[in-house]
N, CA, C, O and CB atoms as a CASP TS submission, in Angstrom:
PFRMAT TS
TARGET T0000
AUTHOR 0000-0000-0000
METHOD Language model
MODEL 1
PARENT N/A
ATOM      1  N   UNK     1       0.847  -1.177   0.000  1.00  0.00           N
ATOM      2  CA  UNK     1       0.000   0.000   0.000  1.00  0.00           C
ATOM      3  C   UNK     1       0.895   1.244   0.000  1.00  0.00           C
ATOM      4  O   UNK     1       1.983   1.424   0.546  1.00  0.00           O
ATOM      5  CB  UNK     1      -0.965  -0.004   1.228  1.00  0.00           C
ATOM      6  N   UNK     2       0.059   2.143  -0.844  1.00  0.00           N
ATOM      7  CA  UNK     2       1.364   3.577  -0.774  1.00  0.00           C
ATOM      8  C   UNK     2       0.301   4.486  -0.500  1.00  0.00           C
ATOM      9  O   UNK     2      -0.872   4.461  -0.873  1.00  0.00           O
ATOM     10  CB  UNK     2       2.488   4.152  -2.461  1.00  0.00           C
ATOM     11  N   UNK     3       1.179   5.628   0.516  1.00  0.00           N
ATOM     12  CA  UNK     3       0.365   6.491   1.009  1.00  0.00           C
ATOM     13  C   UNK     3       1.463   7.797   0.918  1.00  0.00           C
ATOM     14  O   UNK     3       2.529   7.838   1.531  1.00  0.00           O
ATOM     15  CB  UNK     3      -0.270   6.003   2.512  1.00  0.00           C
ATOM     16  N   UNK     4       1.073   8.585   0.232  1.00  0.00           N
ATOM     17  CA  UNK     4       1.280   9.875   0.190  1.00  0.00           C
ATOM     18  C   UNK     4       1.107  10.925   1.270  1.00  0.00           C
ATOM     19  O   UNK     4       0.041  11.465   1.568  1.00  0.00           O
ATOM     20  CB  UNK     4       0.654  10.166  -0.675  1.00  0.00           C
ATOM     21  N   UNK     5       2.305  11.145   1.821  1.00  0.00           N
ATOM     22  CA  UNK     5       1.821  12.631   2.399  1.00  0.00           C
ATOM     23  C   UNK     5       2.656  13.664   2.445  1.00  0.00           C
ATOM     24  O   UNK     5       3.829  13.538   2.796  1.00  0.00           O
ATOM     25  CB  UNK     5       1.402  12.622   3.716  1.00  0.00           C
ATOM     26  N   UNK     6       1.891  15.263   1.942  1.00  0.00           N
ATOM     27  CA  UNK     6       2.634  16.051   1.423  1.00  0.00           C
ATOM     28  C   UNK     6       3.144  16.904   2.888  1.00  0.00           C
ATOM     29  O   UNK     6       2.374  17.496   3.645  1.00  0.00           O
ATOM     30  CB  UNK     6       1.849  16.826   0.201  1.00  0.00           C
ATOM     31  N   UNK     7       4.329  16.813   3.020  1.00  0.00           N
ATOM     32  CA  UNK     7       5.077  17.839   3.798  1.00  0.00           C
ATOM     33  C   UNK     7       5.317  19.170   3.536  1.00  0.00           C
ATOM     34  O   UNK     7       5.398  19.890   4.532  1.00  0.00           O
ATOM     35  CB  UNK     7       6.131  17.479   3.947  1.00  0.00           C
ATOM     36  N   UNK     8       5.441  19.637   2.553  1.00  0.00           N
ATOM     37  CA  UNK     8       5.882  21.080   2.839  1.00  0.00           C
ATOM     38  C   UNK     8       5.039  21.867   2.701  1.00  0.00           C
ATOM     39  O   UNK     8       5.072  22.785   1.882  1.00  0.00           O
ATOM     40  CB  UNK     8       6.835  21.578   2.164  1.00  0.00           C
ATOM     41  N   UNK     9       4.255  21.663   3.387  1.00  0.00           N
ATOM     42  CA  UNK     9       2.953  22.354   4.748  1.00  0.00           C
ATOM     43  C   UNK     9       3.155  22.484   5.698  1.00  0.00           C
ATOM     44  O   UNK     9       2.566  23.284   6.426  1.00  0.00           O
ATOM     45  CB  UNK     9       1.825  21.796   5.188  1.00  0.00           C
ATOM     46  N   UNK    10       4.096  21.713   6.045  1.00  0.00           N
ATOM     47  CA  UNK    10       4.338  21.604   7.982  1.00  0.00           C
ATOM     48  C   UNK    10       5.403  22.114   8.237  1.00  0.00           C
ATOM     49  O   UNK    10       6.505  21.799   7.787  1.00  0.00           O
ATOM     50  CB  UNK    10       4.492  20.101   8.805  1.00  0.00           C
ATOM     51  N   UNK    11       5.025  23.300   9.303  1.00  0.00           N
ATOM     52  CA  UNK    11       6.484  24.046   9.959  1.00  0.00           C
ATOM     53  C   UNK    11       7.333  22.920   9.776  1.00  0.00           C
ATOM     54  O   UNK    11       7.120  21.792   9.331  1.00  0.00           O
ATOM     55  CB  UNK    11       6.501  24.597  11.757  1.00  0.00           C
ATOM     56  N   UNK    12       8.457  23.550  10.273  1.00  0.00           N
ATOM     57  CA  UNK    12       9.489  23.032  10.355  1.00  0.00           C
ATOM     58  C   UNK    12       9.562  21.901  11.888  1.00  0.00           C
ATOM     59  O   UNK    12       9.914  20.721  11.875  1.00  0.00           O
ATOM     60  CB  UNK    12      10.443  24.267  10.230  1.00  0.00           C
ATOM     61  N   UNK    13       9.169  22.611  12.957  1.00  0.00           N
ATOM     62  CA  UNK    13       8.640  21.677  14.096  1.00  0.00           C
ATOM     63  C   UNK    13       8.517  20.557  13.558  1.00  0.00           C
ATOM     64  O   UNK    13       9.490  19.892  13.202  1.00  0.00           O
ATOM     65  CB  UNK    13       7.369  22.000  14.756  1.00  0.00           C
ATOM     66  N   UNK    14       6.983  20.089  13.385  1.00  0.00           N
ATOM     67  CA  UNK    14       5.934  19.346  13.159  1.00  0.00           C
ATOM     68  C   UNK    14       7.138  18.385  11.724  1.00  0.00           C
ATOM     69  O   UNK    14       6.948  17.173  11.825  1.00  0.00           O
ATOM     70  CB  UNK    14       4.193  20.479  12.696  1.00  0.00           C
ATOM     71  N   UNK    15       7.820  18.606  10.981  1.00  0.00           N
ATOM     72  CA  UNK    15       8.664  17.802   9.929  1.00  0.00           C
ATOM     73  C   UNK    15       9.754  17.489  10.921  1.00  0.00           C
ATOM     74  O   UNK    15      10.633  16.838  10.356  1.00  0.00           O
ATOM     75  CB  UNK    15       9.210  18.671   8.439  1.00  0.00           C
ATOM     76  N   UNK    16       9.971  17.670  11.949  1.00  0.00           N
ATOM     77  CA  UNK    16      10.803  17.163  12.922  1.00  0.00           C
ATOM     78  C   UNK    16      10.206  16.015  13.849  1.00  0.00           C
ATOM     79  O   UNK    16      10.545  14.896  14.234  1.00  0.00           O
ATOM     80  CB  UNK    16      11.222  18.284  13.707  1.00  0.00           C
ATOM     81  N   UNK    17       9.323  16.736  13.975  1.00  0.00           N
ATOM     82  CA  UNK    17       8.643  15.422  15.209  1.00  0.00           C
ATOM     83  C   UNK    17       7.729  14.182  13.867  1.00  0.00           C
ATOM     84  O   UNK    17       7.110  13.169  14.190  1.00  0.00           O
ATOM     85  CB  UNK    17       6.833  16.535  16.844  1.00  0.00           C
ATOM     86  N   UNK    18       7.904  14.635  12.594  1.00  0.00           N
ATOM     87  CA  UNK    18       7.501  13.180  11.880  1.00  0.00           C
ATOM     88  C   UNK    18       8.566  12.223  11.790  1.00  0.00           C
ATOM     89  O   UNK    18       8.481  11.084  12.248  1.00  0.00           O
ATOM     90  CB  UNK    18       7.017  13.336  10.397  1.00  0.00           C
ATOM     91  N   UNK    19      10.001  12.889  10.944  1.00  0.00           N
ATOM     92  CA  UNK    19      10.980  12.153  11.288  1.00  0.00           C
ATOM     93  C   UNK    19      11.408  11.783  12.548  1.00  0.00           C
ATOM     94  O   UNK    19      12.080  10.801  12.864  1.00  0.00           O
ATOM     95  CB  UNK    19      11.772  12.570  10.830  1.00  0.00           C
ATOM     96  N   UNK    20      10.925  12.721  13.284  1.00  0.00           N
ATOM     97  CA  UNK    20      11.905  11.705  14.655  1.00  0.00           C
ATOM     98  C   UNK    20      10.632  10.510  14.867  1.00  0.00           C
ATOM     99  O   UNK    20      11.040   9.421  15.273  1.00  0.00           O
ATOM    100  CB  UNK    20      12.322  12.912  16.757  1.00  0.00           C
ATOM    101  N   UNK    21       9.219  10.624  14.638  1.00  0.00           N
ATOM    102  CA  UNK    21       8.353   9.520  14.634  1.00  0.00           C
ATOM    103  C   UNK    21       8.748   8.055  13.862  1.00  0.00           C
ATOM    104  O   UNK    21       8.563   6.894  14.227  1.00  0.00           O
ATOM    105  CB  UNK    21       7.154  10.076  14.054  1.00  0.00           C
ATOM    106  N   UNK    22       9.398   8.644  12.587  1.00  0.00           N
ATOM    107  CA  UNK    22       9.883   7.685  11.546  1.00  0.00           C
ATOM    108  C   UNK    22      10.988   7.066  11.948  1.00  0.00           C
ATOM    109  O   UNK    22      11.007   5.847  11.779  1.00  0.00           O
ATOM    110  CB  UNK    22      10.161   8.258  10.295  1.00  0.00           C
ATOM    111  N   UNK    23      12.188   7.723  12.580  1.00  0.00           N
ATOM    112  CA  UNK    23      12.934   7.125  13.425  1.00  0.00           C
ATOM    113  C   UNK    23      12.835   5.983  14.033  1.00  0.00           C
ATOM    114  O   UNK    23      13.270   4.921  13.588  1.00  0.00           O
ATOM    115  CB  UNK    23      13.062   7.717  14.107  1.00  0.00           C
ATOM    116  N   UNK    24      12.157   6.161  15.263  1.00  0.00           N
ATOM    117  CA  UNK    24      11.921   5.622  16.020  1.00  0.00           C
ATOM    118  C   UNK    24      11.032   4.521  15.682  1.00  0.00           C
ATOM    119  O   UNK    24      10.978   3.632  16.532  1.00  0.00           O
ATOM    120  CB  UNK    24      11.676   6.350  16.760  1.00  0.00           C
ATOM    121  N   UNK    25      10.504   4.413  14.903  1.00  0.00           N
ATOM    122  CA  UNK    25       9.194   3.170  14.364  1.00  0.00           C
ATOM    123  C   UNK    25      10.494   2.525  13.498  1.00  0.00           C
ATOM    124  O   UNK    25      10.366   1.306  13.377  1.00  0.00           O
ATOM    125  CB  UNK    25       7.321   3.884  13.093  1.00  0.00           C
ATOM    126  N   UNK    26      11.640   3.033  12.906  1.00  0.00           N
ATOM    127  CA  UNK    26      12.509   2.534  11.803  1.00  0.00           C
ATOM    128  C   UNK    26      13.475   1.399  13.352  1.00  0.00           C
ATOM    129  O   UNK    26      13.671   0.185  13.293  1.00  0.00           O
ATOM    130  CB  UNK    26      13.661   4.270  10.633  1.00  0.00           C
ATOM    131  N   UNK    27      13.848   2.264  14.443  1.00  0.00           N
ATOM    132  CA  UNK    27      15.044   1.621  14.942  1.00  0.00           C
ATOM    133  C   UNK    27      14.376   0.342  16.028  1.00  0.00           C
ATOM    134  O   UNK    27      14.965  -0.182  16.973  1.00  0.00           O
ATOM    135  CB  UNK    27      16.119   2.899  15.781  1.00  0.00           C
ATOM    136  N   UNK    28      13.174   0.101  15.607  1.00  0.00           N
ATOM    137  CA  UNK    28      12.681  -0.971  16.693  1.00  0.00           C
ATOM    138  C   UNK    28      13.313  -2.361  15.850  1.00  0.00           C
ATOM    139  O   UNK    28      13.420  -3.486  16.338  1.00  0.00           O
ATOM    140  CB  UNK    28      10.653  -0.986  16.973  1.00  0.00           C
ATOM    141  N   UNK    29      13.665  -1.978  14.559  1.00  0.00           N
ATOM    142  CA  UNK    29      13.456  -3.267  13.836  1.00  0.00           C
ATOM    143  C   UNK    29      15.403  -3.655  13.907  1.00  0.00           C
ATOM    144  O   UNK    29      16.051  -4.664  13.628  1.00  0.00           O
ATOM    145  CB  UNK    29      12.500  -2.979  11.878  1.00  0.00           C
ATOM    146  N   UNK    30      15.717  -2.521  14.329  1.00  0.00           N
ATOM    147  CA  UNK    30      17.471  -2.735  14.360  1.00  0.00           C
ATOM    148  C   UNK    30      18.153  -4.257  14.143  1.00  0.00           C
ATOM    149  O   UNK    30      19.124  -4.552  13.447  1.00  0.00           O
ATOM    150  CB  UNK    30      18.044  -2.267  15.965  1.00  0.00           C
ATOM    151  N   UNK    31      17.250  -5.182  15.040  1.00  0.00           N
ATOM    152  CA  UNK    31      17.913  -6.228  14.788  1.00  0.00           C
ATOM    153  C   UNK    31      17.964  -6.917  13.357  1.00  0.00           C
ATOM    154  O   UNK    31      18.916  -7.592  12.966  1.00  0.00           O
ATOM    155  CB  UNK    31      17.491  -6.996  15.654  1.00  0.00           C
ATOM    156  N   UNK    32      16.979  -6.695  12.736  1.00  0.00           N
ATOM    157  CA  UNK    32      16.390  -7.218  11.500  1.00  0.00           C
ATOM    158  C   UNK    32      17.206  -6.829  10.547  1.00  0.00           C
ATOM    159  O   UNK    32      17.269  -7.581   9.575  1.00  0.00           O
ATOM    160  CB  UNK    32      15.044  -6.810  11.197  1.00  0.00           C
ATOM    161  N   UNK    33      18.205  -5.355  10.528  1.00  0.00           N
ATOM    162  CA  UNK    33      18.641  -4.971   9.326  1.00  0.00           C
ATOM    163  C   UNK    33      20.094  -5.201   9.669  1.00  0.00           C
ATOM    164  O   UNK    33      20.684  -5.044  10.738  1.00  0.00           O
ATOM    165  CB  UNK    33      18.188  -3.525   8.842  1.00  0.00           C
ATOM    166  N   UNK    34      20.612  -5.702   8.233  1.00  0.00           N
ATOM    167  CA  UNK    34      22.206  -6.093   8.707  1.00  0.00           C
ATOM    168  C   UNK    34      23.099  -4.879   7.895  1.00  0.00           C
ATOM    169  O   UNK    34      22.905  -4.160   6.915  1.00  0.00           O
ATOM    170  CB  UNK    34      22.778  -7.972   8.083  1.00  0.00           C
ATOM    171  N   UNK    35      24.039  -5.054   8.750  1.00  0.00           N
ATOM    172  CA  UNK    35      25.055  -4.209   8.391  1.00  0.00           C
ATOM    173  C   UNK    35      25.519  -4.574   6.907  1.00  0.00           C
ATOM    174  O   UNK    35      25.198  -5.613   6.330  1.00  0.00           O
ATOM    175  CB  UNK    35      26.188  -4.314   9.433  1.00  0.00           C
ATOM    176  N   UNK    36      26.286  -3.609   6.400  1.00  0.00           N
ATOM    177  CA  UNK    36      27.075  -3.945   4.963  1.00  0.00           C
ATOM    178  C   UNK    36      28.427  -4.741   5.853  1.00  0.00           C
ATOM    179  O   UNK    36      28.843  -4.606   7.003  1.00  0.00           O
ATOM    180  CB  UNK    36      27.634  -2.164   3.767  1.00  0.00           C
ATOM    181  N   UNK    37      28.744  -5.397   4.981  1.00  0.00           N
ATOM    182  CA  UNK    37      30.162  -5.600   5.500  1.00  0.00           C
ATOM    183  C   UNK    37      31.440  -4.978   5.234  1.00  0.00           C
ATOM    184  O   UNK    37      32.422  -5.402   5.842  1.00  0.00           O
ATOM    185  CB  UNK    37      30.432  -6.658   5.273  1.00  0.00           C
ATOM    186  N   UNK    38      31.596  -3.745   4.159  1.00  0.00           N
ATOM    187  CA  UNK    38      32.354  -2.689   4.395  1.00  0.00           C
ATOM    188  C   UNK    38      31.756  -1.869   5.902  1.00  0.00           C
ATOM    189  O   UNK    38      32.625  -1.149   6.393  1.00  0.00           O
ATOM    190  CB  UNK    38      32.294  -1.784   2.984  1.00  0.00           C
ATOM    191  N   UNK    39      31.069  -1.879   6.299  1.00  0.00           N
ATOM    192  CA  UNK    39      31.097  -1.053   7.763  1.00  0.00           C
ATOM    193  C   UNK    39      31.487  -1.442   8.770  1.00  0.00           C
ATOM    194  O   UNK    39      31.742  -0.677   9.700  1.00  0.00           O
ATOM    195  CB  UNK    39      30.085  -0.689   8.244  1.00  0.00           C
ATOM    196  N   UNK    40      31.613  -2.569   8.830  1.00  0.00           N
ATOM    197  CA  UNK    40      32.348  -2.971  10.629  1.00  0.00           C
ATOM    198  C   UNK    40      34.002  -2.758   9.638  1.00  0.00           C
ATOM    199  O   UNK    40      34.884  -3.018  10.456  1.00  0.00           O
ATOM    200  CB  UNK    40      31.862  -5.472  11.708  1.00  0.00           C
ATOM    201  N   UNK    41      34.513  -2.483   8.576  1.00  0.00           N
ATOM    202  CA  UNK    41      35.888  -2.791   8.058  1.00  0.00           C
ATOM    203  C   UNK    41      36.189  -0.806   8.000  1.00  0.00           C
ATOM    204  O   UNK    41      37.268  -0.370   8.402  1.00  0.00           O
ATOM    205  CB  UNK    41      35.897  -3.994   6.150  1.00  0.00           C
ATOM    206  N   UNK    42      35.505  -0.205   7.665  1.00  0.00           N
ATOM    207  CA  UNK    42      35.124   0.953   8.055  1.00  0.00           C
ATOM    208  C   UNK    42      35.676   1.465   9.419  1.00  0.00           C
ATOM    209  O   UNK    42      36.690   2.135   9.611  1.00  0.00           O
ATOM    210  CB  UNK    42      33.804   0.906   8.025  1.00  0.00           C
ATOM    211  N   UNK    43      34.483   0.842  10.613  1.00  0.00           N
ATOM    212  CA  UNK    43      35.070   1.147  11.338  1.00  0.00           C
ATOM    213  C   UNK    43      36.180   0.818  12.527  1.00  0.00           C
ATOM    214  O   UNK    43      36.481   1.392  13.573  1.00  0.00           O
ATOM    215  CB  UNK    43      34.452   1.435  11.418  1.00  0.00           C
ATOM    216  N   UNK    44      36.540  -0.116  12.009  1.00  0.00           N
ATOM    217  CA  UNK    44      38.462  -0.697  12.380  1.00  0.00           C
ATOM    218  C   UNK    44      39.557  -0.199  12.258  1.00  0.00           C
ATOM    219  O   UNK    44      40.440  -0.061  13.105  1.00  0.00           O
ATOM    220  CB  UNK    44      39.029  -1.668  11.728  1.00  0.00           C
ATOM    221  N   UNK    45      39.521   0.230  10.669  1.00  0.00           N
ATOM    222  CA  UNK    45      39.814   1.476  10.316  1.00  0.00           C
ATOM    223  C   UNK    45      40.224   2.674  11.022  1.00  0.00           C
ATOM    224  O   UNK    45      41.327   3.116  11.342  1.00  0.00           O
ATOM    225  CB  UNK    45      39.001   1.740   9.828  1.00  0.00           C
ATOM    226  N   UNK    46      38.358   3.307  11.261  1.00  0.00           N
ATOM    227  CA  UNK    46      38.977   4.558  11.758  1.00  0.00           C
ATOM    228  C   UNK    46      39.759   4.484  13.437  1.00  0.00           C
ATOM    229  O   UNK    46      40.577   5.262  13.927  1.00  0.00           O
ATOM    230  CB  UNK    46      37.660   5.688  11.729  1.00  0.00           C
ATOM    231  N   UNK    47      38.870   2.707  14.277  1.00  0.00           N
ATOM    232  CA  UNK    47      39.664   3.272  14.930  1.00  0.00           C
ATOM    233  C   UNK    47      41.087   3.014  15.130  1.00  0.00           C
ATOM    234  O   UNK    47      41.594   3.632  16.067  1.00  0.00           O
ATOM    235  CB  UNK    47      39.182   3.284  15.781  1.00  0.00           C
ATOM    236  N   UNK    48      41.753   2.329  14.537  1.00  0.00           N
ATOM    237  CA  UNK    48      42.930   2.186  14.507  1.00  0.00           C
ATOM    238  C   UNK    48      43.535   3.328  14.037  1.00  0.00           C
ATOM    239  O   UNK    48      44.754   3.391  14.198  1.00  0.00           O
ATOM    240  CB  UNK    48      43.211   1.175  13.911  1.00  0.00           C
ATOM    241  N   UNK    49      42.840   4.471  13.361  1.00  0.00           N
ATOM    242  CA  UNK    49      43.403   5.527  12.972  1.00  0.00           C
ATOM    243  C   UNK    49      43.375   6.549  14.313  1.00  0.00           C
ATOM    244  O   UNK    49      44.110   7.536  14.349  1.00  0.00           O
ATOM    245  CB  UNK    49      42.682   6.007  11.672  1.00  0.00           C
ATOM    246  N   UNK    50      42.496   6.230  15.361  1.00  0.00           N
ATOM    247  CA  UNK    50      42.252   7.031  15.969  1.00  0.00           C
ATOM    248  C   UNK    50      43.514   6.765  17.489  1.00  0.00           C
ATOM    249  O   UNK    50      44.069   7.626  18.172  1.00  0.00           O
ATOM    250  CB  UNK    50      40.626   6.967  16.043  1.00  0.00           C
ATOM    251  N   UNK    51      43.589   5.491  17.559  1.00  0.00           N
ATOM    252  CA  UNK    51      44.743   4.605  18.331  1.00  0.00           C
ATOM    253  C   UNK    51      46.213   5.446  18.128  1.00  0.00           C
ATOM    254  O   UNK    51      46.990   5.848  18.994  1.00  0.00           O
ATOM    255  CB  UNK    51      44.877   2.850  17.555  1.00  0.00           C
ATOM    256  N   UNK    52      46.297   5.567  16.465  1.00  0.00           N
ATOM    257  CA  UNK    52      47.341   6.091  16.340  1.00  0.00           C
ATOM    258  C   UNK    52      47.732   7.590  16.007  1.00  0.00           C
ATOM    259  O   UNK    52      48.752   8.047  15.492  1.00  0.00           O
ATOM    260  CB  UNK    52      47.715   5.405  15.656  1.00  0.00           C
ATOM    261  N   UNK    53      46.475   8.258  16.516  1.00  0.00           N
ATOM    262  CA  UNK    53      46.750   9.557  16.237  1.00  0.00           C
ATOM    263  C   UNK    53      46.141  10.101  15.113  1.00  0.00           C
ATOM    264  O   UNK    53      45.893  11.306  15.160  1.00  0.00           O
ATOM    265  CB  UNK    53      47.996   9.722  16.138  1.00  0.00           C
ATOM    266  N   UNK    54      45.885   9.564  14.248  1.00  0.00           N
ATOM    267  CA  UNK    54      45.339  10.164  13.420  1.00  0.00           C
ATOM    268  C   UNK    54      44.520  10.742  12.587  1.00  0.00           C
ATOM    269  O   UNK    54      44.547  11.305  11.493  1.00  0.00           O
ATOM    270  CB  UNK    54      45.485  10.063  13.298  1.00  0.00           C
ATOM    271  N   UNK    55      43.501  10.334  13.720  1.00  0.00           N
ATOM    272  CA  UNK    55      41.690  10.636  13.564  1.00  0.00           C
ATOM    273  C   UNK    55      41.689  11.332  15.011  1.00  0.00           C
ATOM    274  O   UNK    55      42.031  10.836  16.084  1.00  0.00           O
ATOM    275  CB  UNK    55      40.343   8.905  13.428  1.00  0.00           C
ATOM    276  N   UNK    56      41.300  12.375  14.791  1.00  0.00           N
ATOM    277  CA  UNK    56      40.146  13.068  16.216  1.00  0.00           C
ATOM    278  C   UNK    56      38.807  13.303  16.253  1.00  0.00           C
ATOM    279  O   UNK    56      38.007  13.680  15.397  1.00  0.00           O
ATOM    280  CB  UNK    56      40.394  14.420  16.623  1.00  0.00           C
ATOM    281  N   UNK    57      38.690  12.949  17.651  1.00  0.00           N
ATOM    282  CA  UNK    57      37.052  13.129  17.879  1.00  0.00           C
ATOM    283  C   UNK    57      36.545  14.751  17.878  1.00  0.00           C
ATOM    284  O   UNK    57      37.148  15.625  18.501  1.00  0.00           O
ATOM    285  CB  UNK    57      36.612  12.422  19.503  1.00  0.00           C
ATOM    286  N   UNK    58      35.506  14.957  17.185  1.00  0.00           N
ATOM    287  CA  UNK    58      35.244  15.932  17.494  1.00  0.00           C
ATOM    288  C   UNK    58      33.488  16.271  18.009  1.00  0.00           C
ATOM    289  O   UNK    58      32.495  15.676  17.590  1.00  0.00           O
ATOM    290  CB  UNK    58      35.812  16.540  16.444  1.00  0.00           C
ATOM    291  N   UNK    59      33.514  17.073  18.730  1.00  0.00           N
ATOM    292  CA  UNK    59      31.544  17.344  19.069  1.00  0.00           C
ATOM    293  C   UNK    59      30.691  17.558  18.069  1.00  0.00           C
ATOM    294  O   UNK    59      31.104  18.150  17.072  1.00  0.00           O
ATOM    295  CB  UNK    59      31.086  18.698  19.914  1.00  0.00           C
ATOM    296  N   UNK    60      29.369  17.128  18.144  1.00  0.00           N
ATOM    297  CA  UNK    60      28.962  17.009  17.013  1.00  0.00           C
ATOM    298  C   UNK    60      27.920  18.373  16.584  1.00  0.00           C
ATOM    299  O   UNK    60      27.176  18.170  15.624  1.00  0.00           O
ATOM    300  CB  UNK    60      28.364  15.618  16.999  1.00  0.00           C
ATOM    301  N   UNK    61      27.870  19.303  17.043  1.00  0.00           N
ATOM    302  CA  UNK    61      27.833  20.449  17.084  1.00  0.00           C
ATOM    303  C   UNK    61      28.988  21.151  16.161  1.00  0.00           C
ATOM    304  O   UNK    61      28.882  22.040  15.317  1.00  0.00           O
ATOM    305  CB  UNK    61      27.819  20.713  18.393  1.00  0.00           C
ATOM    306  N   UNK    62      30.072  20.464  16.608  1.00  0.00           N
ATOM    307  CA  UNK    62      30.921  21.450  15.787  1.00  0.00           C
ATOM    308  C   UNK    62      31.446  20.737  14.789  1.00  0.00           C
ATOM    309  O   UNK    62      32.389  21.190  14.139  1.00  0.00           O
ATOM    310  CB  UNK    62      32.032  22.153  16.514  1.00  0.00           C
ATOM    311  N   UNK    63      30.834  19.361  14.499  1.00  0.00           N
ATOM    312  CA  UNK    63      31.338  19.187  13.023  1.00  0.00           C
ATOM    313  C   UNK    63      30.194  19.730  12.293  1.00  0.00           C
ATOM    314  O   UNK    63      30.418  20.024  11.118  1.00  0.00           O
ATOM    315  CB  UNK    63      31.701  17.597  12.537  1.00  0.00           C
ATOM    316  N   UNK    64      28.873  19.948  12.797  1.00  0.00           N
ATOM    317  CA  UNK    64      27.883  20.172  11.542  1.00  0.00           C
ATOM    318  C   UNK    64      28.336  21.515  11.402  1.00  0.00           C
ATOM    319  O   UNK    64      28.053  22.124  10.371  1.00  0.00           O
ATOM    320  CB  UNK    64      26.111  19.986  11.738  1.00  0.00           C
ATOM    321  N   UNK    65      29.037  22.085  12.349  1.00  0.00           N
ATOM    322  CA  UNK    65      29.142  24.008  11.819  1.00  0.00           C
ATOM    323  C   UNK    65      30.510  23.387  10.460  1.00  0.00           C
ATOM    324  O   UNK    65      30.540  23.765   9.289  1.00  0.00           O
ATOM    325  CB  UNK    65      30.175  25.775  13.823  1.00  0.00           C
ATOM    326  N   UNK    66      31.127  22.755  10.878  1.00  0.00           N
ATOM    327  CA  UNK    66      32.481  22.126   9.482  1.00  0.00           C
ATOM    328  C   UNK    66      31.642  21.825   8.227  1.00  0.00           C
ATOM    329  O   UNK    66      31.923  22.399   7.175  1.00  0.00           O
ATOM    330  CB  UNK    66      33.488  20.260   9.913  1.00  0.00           C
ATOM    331  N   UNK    67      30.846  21.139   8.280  1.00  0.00           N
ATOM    332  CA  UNK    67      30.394  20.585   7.036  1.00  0.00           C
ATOM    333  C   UNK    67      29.105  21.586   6.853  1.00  0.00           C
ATOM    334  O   UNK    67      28.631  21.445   5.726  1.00  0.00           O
ATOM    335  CB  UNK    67      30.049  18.843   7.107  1.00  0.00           C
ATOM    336  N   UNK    68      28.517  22.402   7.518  1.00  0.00           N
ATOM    337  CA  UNK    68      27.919  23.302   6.722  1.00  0.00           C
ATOM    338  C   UNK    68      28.727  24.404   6.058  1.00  0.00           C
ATOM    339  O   UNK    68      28.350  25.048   5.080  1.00  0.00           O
ATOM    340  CB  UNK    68      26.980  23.823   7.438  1.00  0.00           C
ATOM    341  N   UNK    69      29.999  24.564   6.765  1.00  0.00           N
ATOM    342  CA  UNK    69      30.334  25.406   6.146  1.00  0.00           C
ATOM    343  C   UNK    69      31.152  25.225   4.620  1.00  0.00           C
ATOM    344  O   UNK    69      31.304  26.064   3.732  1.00  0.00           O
ATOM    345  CB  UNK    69      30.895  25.979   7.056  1.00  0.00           C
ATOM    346  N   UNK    70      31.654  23.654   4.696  1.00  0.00           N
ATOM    347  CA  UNK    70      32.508  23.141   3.727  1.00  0.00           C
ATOM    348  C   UNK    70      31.116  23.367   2.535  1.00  0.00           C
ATOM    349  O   UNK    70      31.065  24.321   1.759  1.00  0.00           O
ATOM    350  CB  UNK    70      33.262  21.349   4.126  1.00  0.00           C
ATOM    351  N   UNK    71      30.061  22.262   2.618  1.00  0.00           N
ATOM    352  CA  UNK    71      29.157  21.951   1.280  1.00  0.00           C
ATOM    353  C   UNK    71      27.795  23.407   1.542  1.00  0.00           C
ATOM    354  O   UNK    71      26.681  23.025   1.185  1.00  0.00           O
ATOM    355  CB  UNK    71      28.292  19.787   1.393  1.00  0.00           C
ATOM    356  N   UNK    72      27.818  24.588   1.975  1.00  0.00           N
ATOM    357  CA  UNK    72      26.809  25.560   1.749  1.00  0.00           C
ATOM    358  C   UNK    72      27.643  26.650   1.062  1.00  0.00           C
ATOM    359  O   UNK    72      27.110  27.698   0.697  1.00  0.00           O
ATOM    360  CB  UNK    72      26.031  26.037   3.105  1.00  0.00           C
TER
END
């Protein structure tokens, strides 16, 4: 069944609290969906990059101000 519904009607709020609805109805099923297997190789990776220095953590506040500012 497909059901249409048009969003850009709804503040910005209200398109927040659908996705975070969609979220949350999406992450009950967590167990059900499998990983790729480039992602656990992914992240071995980084952290072994991070072991050795060469990845830092950063807050995630201040990477979205990085990457808005890199791709806007």
């Amino acid at each position: 069944m497909q059901n249409t519904f048009e969003i850009g009607h709804l503040s910005r709020e209200d398109k927040v609290r659908v996705m975070e609805a969609i979220w949350e109805d999406l992450s009950k099923e967590d167990e059900e969906i499998e990983s790729p297997k480039w992602h656990q190789k992914a992240l071995i990776e980084t952290e072994k990059r991070l072991e050795l220095g060469e990845e830092k953590i950063v807050d995630w506040s201040v990477a979205k101000k990085e990457l808005r500012k890199r791709f806007n």
